[in-house]
PDB file of N, CA, C and O in Angstrom, chain B, residues numbered from 101:
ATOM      1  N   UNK B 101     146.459 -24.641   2.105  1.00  0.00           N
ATOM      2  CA  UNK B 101     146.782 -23.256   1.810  1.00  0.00           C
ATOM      3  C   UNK B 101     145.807 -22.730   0.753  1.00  0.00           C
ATOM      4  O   UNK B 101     145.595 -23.463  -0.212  1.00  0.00           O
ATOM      5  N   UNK B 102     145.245 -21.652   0.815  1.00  0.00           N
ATOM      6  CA  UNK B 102     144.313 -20.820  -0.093  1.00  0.00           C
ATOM      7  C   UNK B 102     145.374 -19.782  -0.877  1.00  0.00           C
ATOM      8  O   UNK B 102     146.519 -19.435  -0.590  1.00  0.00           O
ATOM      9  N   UNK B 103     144.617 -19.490  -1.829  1.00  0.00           N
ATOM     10  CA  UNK B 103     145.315 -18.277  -2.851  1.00  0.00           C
ATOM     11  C   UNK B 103     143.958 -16.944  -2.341  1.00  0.00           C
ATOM     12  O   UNK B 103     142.944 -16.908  -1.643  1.00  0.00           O
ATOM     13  N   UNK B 104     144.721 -16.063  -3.165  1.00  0.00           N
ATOM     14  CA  UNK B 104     144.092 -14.522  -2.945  1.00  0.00           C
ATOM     15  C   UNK B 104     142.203 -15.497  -3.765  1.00  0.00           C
ATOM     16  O   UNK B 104     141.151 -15.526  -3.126  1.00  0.00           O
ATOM     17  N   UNK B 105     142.360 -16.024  -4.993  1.00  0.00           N
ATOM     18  CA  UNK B 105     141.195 -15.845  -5.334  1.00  0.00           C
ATOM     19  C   UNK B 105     139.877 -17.034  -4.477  1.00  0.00           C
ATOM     20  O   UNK B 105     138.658 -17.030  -4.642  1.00  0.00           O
ATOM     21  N   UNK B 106     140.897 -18.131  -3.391  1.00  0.00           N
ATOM     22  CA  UNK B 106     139.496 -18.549  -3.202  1.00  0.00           C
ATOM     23  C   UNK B 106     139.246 -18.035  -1.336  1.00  0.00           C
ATOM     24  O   UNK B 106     139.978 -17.562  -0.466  1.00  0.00           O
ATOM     25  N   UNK B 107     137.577 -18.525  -1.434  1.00  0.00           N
ATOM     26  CA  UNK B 107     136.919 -18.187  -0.068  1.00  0.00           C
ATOM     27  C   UNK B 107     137.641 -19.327   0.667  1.00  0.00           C
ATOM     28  O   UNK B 107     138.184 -20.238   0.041  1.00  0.00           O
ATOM     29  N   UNK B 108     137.632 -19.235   2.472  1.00  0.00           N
ATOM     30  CA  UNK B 108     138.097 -19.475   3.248  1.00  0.00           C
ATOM     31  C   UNK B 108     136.822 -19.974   3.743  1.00  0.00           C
ATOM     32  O   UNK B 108     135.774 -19.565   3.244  1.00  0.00           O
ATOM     33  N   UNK B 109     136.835 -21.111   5.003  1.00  0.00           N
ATOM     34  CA  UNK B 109     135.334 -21.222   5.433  1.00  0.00           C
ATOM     35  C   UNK B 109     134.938 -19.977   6.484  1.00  0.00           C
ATOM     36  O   UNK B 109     133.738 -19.871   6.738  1.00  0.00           O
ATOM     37  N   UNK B 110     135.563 -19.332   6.910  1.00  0.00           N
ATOM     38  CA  UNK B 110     135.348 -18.229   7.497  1.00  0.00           C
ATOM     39  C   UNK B 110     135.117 -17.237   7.084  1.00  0.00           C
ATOM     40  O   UNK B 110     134.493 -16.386   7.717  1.00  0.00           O
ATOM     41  N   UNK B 111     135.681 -17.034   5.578  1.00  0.00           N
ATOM     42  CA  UNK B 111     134.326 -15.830   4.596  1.00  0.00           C
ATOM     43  C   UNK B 111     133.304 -16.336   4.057  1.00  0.00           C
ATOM     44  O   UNK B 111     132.363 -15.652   3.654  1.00  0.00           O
ATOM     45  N   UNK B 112     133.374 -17.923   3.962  1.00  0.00           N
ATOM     46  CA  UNK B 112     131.773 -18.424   3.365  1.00  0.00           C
ATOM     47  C   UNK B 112     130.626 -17.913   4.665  1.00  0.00           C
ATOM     48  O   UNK B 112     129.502 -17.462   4.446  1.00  0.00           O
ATOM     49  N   UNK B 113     131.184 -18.100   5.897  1.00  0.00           N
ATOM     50  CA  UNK B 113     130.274 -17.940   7.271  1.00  0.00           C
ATOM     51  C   UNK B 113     129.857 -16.935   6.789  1.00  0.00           C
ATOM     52  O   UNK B 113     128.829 -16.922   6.112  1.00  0.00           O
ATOM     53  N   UNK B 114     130.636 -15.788   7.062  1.00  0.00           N
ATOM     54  CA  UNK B 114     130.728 -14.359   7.242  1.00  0.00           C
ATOM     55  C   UNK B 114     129.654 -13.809   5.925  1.00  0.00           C
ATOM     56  O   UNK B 114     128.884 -12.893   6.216  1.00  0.00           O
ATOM     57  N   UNK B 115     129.627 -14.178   4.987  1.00  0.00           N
ATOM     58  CA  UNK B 115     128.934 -13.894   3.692  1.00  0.00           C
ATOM     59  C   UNK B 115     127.393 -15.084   3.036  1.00  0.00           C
ATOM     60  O   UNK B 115     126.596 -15.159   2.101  1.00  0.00           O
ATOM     61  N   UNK B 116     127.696 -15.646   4.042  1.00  0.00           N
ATOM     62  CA  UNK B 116     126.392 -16.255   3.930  1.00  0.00           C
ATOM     63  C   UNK B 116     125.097 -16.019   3.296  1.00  0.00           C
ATOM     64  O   UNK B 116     124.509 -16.475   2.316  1.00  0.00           O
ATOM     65  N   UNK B 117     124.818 -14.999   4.350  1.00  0.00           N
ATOM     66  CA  UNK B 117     123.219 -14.078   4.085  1.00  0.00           C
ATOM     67  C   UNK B 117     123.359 -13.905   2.665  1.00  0.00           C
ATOM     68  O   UNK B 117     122.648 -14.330   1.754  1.00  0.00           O
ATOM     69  N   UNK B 118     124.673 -13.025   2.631  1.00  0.00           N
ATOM     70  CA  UNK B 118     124.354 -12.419   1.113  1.00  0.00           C
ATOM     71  C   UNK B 118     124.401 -13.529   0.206  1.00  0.00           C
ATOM     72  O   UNK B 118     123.849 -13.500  -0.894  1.00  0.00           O
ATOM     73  N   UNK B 119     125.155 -14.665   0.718  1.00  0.00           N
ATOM     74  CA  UNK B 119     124.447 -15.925  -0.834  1.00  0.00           C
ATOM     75  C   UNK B 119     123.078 -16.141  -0.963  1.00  0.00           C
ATOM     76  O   UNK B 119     122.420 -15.899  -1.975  1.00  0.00           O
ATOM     77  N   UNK B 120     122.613 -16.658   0.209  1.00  0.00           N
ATOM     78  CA  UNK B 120     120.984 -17.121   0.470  1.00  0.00           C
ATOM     79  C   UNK B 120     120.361 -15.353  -0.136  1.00  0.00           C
ATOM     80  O   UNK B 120     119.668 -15.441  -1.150  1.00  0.00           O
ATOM     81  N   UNK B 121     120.450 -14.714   0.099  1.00  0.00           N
ATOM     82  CA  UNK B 121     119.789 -13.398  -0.318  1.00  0.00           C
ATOM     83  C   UNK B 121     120.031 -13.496  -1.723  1.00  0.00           C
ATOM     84  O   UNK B 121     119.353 -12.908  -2.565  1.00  0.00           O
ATOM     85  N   UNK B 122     120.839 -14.118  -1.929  1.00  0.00           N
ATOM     86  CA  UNK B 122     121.143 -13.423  -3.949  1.00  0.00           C
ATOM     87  C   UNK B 122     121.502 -11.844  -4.072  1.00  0.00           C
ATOM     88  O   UNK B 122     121.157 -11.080  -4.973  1.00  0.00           O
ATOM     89  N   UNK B 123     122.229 -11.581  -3.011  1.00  0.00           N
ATOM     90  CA  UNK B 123     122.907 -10.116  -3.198  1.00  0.00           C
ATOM     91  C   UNK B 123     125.217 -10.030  -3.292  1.00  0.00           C
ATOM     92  O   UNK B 123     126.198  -9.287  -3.266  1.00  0.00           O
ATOM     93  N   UNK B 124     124.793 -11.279  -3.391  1.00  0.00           N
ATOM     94  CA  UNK B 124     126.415 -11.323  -3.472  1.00  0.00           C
ATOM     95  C   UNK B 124     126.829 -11.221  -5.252  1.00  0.00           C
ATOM     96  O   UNK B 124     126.430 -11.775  -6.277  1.00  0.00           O
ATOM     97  N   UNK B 125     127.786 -10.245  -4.924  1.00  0.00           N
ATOM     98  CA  UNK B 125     128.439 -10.279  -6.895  1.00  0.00           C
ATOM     99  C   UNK B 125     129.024 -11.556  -7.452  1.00  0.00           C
ATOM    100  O   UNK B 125     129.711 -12.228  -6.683  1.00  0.00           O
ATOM    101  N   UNK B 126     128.826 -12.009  -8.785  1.00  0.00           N
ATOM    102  CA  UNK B 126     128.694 -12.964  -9.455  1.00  0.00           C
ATOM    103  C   UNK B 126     130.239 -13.714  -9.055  1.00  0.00           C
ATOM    104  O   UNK B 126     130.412 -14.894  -8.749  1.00  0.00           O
ATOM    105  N   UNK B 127     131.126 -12.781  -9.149  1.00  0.00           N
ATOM    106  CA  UNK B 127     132.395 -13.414  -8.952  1.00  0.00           C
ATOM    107  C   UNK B 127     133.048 -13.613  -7.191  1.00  0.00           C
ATOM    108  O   UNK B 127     134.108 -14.135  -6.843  1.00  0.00           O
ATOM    109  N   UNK B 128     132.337 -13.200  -6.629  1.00  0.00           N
ATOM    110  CA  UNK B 128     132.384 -13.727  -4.960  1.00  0.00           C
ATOM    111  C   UNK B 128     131.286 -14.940  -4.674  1.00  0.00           C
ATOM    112  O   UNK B 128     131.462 -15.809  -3.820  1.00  0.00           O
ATOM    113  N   UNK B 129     130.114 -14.849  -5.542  1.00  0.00           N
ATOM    114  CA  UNK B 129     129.415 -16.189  -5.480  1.00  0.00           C
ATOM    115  C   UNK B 129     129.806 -17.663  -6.223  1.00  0.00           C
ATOM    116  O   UNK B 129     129.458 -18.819  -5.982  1.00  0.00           O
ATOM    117  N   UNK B 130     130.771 -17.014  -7.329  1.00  0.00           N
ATOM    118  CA  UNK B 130     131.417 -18.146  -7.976  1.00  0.00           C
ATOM    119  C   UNK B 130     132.578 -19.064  -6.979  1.00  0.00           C
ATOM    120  O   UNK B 130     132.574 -20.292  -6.895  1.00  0.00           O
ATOM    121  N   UNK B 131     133.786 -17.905  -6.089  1.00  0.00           N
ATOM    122  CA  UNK B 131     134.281 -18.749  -5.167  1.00  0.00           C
ATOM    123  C   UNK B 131     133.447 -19.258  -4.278  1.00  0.00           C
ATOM    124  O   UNK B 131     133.603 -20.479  -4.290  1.00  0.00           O
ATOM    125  N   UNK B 132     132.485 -18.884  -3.367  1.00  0.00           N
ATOM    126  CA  UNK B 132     132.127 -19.268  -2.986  1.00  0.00           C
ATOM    127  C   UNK B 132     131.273 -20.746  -3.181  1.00  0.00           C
ATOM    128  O   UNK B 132     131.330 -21.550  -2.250  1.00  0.00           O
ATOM    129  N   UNK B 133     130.659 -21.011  -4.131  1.00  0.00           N
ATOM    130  CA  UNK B 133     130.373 -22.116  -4.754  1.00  0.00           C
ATOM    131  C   UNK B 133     131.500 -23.028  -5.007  1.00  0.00           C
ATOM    132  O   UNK B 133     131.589 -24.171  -4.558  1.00  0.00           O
ATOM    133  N   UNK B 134     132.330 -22.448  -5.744  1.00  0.00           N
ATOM    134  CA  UNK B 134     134.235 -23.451  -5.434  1.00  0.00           C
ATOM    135  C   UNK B 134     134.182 -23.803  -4.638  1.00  0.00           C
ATOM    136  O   UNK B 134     133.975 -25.012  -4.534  1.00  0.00           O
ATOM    137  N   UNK B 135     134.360 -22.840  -3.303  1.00  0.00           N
ATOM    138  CA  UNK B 135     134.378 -23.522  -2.010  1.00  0.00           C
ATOM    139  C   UNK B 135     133.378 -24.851  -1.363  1.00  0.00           C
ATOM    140  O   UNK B 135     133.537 -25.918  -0.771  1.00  0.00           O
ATOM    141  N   UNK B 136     132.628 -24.273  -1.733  1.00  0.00           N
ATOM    142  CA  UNK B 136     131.135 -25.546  -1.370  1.00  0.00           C
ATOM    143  C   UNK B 136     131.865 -27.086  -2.422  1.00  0.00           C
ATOM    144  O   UNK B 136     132.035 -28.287  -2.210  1.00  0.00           O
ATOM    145  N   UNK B 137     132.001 -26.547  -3.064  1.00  0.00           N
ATOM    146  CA  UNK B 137     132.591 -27.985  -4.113  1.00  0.00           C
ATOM    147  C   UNK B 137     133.569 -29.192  -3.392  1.00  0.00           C
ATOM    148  O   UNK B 137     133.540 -30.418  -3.491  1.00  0.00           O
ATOM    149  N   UNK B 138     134.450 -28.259  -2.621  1.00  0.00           N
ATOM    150  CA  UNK B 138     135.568 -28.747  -1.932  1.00  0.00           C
ATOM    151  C   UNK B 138     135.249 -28.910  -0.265  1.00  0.00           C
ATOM    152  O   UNK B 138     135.955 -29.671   0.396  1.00  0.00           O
ATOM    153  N   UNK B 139     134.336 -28.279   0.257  1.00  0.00           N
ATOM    154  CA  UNK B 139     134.172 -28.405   1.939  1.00  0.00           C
ATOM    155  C   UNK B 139     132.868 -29.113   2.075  1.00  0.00           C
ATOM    156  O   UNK B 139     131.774 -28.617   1.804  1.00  0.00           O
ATOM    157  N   UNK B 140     133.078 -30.291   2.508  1.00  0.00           N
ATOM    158  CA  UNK B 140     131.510 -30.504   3.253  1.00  0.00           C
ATOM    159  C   UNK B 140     131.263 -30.090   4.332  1.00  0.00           C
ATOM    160  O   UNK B 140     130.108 -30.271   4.717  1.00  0.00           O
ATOM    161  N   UNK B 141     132.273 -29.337   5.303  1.00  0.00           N
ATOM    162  CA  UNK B 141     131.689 -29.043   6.232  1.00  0.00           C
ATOM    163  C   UNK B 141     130.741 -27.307   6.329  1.00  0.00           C
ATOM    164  O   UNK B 141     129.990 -26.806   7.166  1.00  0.00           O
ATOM    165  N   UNK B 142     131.271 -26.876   5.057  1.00  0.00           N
ATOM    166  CA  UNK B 142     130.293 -25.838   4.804  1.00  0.00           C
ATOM    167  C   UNK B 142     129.035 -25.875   4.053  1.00  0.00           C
ATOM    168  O   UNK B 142     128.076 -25.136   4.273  1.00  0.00           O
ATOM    169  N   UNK B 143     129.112 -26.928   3.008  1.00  0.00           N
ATOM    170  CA  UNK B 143     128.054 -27.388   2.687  1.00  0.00           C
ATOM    171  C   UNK B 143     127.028 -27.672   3.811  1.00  0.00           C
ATOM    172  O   UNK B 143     125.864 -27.322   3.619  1.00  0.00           O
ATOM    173  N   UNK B 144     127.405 -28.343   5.087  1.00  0.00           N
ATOM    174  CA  UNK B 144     126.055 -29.150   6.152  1.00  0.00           C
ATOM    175  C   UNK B 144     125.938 -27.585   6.910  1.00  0.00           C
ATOM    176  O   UNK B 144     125.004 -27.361   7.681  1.00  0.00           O
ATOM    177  N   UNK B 145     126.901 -26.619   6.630  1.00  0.00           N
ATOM    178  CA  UNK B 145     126.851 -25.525   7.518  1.00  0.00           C
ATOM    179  C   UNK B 145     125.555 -24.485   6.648  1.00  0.00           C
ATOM    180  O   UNK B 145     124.725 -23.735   7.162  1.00  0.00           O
ATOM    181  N   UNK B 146     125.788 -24.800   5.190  1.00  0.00           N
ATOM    182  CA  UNK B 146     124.829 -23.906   4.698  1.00  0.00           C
ATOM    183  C   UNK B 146     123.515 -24.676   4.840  1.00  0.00           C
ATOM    184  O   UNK B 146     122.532 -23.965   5.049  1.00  0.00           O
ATOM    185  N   UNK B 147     123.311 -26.015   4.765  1.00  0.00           N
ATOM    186  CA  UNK B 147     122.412 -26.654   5.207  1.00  0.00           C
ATOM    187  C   UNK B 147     121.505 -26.440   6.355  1.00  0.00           C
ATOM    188  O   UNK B 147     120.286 -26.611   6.387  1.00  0.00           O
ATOM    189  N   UNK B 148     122.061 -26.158   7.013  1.00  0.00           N
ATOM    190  CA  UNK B 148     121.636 -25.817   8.405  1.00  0.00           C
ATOM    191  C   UNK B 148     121.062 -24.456   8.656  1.00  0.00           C
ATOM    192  O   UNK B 148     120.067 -24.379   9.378  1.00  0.00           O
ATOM    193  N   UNK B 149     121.659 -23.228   8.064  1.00  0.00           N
ATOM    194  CA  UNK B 149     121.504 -22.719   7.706  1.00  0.00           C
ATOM    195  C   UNK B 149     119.947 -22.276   7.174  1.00  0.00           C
ATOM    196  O   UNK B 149     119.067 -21.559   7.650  1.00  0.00           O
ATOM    197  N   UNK B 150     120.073 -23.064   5.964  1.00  0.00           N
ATOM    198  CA  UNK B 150     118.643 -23.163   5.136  1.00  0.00           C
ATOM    199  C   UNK B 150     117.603 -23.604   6.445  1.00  0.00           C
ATOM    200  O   UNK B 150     116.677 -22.875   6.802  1.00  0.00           O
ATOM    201  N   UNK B 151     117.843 -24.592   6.930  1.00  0.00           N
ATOM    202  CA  UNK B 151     116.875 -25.501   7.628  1.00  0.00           C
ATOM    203  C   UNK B 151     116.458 -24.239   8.885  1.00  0.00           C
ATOM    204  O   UNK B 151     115.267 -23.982   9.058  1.00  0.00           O
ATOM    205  N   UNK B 152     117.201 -23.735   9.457  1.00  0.00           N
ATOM    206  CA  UNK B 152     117.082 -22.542  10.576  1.00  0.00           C
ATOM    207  C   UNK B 152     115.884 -21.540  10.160  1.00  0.00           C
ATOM    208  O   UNK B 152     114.776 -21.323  10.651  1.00  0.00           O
ATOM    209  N   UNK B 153     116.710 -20.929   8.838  1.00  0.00           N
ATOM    210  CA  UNK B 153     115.391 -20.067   8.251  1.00  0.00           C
ATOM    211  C   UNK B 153     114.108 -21.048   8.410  1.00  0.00           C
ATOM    212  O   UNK B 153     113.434 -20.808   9.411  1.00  0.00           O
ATOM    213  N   UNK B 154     113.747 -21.906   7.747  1.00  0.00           N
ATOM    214  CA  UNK B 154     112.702 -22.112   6.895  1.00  0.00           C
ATOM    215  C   UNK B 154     112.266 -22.612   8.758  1.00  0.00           C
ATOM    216  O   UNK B 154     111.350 -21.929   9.217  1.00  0.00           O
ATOM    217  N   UNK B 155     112.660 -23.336   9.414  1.00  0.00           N
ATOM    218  CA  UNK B 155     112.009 -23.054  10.749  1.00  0.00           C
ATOM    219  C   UNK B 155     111.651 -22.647  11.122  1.00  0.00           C
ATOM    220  O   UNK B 155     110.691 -23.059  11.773  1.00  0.00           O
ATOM    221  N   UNK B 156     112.198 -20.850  11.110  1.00  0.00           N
ATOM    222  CA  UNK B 156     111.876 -19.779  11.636  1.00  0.00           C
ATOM    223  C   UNK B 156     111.171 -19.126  11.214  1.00  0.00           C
ATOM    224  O   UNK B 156     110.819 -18.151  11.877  1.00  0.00           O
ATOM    225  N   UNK B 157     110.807 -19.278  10.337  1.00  0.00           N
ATOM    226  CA  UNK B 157     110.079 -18.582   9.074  1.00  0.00           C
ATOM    227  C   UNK B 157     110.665 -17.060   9.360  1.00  0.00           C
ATOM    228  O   UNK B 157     111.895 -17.093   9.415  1.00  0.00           O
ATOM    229  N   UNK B 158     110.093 -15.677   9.564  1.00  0.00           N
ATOM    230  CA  UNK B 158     110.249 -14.246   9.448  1.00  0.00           C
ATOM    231  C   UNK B 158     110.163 -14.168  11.026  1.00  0.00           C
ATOM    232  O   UNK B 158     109.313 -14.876  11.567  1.00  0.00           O
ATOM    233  N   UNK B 159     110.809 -13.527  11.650  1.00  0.00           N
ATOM    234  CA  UNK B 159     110.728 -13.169  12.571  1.00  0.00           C
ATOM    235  C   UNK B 159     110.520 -11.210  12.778  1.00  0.00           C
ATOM    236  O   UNK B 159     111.415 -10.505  12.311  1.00  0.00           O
ATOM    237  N   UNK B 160     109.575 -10.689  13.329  1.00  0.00           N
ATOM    238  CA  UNK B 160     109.524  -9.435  13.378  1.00  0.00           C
ATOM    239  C   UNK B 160     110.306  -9.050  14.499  1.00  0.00           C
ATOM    240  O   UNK B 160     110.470  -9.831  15.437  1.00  0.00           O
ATOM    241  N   UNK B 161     110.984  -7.494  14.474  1.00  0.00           N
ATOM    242  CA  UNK B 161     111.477  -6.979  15.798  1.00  0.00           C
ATOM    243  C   UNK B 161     110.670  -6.917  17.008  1.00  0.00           C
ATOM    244  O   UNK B 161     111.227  -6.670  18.077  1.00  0.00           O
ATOM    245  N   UNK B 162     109.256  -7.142  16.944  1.00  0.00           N
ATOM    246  CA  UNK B 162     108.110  -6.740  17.645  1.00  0.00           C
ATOM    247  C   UNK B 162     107.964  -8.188  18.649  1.00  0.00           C
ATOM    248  O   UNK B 162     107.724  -8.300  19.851  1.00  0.00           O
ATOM    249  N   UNK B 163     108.184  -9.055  17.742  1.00  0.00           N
ATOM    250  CA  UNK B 163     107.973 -10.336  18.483  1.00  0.00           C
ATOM    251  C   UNK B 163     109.311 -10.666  19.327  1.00  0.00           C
ATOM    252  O   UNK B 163     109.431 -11.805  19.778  1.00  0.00           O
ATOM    253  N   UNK B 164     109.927 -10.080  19.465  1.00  0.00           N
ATOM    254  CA  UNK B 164     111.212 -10.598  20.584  1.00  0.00           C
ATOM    255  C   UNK B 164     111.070  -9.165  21.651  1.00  0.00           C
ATOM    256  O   UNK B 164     111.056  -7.950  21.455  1.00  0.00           O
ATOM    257  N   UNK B 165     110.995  -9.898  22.638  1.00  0.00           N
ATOM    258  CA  UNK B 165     111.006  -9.114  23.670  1.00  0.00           C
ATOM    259  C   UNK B 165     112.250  -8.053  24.152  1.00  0.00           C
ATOM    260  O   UNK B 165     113.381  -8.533  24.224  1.00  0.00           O
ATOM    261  N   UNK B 166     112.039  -6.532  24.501  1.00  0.00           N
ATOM    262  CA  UNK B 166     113.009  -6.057  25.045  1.00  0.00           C
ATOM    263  C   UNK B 166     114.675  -6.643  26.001  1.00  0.00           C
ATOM    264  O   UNK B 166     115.857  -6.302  25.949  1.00  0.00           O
ATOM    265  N   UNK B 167     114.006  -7.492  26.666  1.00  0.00           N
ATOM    266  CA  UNK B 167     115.322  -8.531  27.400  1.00  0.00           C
ATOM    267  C   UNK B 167     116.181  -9.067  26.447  1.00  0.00           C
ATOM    268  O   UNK B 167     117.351  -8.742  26.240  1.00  0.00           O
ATOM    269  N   UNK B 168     115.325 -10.154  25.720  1.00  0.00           N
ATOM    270  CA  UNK B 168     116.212 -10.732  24.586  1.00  0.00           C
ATOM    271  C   UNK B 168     116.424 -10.334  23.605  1.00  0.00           C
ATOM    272  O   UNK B 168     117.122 -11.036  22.873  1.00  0.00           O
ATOM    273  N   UNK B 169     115.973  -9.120  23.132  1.00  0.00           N
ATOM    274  CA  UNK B 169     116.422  -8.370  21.912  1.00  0.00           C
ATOM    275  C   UNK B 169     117.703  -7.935  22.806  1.00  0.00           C
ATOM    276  O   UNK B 169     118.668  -8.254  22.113  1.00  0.00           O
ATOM    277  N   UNK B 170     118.140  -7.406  23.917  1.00  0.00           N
ATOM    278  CA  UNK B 170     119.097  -7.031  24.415  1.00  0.00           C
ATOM    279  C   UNK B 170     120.169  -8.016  24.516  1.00  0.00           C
ATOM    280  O   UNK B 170     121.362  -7.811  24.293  1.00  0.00           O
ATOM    281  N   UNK B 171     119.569  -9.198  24.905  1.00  0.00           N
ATOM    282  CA  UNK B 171     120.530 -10.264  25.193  1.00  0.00           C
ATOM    283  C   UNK B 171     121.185 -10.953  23.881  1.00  0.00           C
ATOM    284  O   UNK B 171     122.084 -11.794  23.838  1.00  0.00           O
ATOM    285  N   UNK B 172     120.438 -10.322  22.785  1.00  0.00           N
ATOM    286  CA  UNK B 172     121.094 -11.215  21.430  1.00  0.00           C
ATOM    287  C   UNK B 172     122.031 -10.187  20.578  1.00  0.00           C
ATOM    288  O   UNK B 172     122.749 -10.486  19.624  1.00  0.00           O
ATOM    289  N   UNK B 173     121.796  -8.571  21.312  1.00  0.00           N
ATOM    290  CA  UNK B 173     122.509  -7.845  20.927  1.00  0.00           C
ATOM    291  C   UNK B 173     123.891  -7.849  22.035  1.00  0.00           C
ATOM    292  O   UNK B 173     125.062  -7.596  21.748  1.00  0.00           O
ATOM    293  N   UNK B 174     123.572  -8.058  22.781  1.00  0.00           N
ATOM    294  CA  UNK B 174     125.295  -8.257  23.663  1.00  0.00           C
ATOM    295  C   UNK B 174     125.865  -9.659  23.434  1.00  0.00           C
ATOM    296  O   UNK B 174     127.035  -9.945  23.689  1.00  0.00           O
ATOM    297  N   UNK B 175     125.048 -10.439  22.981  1.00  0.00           N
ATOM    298  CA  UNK B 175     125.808 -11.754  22.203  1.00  0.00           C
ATOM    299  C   UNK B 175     127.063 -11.887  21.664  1.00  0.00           C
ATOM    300  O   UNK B 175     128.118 -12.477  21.897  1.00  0.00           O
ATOM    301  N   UNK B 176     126.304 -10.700  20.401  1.00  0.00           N
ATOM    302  CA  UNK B 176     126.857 -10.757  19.012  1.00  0.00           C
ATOM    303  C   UNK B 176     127.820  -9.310  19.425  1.00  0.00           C
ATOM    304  O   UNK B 176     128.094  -8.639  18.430  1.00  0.00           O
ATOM    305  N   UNK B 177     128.238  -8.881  20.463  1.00  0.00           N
ATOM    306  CA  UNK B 177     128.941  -7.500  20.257  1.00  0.00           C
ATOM    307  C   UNK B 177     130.403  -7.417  20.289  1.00  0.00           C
ATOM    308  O   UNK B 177     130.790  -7.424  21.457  1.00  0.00           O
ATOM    309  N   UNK B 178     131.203  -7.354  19.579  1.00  0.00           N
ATOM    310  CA  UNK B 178     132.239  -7.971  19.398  1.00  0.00           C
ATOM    311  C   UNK B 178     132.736  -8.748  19.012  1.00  0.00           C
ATOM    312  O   UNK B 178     133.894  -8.991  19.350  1.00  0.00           O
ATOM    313  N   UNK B 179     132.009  -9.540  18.055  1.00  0.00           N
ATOM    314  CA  UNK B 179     132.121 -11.275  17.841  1.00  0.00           C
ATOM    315  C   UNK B 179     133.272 -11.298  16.547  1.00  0.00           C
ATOM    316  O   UNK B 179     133.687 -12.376  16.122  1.00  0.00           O
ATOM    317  N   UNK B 180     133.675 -10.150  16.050  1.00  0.00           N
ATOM    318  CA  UNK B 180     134.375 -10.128  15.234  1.00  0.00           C
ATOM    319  C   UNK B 180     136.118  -9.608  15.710  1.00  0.00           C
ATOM    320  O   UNK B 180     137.091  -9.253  15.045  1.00  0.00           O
ATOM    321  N   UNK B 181     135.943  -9.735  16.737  1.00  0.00           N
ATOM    322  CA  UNK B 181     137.296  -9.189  17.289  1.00  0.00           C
ATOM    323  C   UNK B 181     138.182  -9.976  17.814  1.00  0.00           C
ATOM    324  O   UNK B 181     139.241  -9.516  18.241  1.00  0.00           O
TER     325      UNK B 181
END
C-alpha cells in the first residue's frame, strides 16, 4: 500500500523524461528517488531507459519516415486510457 506522498511505479514510468531531463520539481524528484530506493524493478527500468537513449543518441523528426512517424503515432494513441 502507498500513501498520498510516495510515487507508484506507474508515476515513476509516466515521469521519467522529466527525471532524466532535470525538469522535475525537487519534491516529486525526491519521491521519486524514494521510490528507486525501494523498487529494483524500476531501477533496471530506468536503466534501460538510460541505455535506449544513449543508443539512440538524438533522433530528428526528419529522419523517420512519414509511415512510421504515423505508425508510432497510432501506437501511442490512447495508451493512457
Amino acid at each position: 500500500m502507498t500513501t498520498a506522498n510516495e510515487t507508484t511505479c506507474a508515476e515513476l514510468v509516466e515521469s521519467i523524461t522529466d527525471y532524466l531531463e532535470a525538469t522535475m520539481q525537487e519534491a516529486e524528484r525526491r519521491r521519486f528517488e524514494a521510490h528507486l530506493d525501494e523498487c529494483l524493478y524500476c531501477v533496471n527500468y530506468l536503466e534501460q531507459t538510460r541505455q535506449t537513449i544513449a543508443a539512440l543518441g538524438e533522433l530528428s523528426e526528419e529522419s523517420i519516415t512519414p509511415d512510421a512517424r504515423e505508425g508510432l503515432l497510432e501506437a501511442f494513441r490512447g495508451w493512457r486510457s
